[in-house]
C-alpha positions in Angstrom: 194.9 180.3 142.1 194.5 183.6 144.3 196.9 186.0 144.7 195.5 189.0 147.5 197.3 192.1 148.6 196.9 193.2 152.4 194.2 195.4 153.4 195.1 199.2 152.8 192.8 201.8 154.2 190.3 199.7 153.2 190.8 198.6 150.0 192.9 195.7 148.5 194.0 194.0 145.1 193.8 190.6 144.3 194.6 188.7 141.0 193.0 185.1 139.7 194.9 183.0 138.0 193.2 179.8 136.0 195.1 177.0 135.2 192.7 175.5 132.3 190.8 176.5 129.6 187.2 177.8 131.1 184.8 176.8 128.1 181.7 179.0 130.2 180.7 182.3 128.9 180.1 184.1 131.8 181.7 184.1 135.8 180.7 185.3 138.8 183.2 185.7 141.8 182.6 186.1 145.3 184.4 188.3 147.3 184.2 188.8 150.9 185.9 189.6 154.4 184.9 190.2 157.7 182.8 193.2 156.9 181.7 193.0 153.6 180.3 190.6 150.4 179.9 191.4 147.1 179.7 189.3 143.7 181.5 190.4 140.7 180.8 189.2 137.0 182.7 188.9 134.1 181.3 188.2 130.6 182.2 186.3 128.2 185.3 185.5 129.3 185.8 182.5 127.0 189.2 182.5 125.0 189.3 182.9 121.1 188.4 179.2 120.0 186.5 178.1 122.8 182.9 176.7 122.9 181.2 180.2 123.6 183.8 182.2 121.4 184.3 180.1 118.3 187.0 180.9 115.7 184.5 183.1 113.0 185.4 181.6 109.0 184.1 184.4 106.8 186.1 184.2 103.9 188.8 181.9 102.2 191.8 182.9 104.3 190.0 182.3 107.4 190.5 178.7 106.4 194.0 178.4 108.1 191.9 178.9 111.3 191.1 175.3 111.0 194.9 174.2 112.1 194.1 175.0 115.3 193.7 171.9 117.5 190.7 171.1 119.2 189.0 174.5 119.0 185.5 175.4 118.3 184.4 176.8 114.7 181.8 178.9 112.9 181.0 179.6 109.5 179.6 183.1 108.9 179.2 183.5 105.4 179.4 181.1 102.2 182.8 180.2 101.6 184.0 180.0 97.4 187.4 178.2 97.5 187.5 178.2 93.3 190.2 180.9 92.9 191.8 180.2 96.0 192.4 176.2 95.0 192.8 176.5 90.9 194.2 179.7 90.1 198.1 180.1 89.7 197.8 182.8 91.9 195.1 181.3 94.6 196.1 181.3 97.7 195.7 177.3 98.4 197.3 176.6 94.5 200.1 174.7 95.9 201.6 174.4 92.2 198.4 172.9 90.9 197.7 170.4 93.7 195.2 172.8 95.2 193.8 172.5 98.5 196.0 170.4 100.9 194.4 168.7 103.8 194.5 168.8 107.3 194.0 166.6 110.1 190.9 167.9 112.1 189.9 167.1 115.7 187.8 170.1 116.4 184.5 171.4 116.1 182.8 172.9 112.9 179.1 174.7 113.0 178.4 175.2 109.3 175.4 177.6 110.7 174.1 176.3 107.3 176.6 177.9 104.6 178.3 176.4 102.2 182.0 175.7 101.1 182.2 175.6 97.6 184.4 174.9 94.6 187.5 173.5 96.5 189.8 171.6 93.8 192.5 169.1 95.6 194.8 166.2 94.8 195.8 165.2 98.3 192.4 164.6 99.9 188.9 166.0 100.6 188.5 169.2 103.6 189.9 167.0 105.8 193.1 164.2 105.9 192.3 162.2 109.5 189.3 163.7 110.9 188.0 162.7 114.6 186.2 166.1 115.2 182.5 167.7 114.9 180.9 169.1 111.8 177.2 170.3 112.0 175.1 172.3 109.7 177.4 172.4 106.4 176.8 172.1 103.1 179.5 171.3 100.5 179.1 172.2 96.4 181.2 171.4 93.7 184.1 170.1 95.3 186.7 168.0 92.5 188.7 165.9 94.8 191.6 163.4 92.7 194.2 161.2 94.0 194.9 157.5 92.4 197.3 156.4 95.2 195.7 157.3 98.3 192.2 156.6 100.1 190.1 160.0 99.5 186.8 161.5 100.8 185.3 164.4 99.9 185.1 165.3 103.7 188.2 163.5 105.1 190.3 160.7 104.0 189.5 158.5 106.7 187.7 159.2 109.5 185.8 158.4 113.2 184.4 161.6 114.1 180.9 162.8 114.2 178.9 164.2 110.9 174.9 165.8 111.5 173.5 167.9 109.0 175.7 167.6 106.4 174.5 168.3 102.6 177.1 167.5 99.4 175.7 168.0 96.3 177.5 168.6 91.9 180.5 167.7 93.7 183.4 164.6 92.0 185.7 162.6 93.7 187.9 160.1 91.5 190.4 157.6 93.8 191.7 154.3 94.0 189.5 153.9 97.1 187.2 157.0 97.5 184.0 157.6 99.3 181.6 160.5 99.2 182.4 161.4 102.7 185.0 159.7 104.0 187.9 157.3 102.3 187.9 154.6 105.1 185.8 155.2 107.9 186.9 153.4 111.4 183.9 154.8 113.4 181.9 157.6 114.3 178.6 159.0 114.1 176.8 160.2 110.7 173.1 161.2 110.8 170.7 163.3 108.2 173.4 163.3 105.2 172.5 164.1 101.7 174.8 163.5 98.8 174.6 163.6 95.2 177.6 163.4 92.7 180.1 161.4 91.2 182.5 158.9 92.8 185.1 156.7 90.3 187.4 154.7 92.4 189.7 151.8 90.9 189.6 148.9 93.7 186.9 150.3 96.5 184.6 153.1 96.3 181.4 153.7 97.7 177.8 156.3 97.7 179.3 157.5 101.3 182.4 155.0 102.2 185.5 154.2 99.7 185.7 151.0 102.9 
């Protein structure tokens, strides 16, 4: 939408209005009359959470930044969730039930850092998961729940999961899987896990079913 002023000794003001999310970095506008032409750019221009301006995770409470729907992710540092999840005082303690999960449809670049140490009783990173994750490595997660389908990732899941590394991590369900609970689709490709999964009824390496 373009808003434009009349012409006033030459000169005039105009104002552009988008009505959806631009996920470019950069734009160039063309501007001209009878007389003149000229190009103007703007640069990076993409809102907080977009594809060219990811949300930045560099420490644990940066971790909340994952409730936002849809948006684009980077980690920039190694994340330790330890105090955060099992002391009294951590921020994620929830009483003792640690770290609670979230559903998760957006986009996660790992940039090859790890999360580590995350203690939770109601589900892996993740509860429903039908986002991105790339480049991320996971270490001594301790994920319990004997009533409810658990992954170390994401309960149950359909999204799409390259690059991923989980190693000294524990996951003990009634159906569990390293990665996902119950998986109903999605894409996995160059995963490497190594821990322990107990399960009760189903339980799997990568899928609890």
């Amino acid at each position: 939408t373009i808003e434009k002023n009349i012409l006033i000794n030459g000169y005039a003001e105009a104002k552009v209005t988008f009505n959806e999310v631009l996920n470019i970095k950069n734009l160039i506008i063309n501007v001209s009359s009878d007389s003149i032409s000229e190009e103007i750019t703007f640069e990076n221009i993409s809102p907080l959470g977009s594809k060219f301006n990811p949300y930045i995770i560099s420490e644990v409470s940066d971790m909340d930044l994952l409730l936002n729907e849809g948006a684009y992710f980077e980690l920039s540092n190694n994340i330790d969730m330890s105090h955060a999840t099992k002391n009294v005082y951590g921020k994620y303690y929830n009483n003792g039930n640690g770290w609670n999960s979230i559903d998760f449809n957006g986009h996660l670049d790992g940039k090859n850092y790890t999360i580590y140490g995350l203690y939770s009783k109601t589900g892996g990173l993740f509860n429903l998961f039908n986002g991105e994750i790339r480049n991320l490595k996971i270490s001594n997660f301790n994920v319990i729940n004997n009533s409810e389908r658990i992954g170390l990732i994401a309960n149950s899941g359909d999204g799409i999961i390259d690059n991923l590394s989980i190693i000294k991590s524990s996951i003990d369900g009634d159906i569990s899987g390293s990665i996902y609970g119950a998986v109903f689709g999605g894409n996995l490709s160059n995963i490497y896990v190594s821990g322990s999964i107990y399960g009760k009824t189903h339980s799997g390496g990568l899928f609890g079913l």
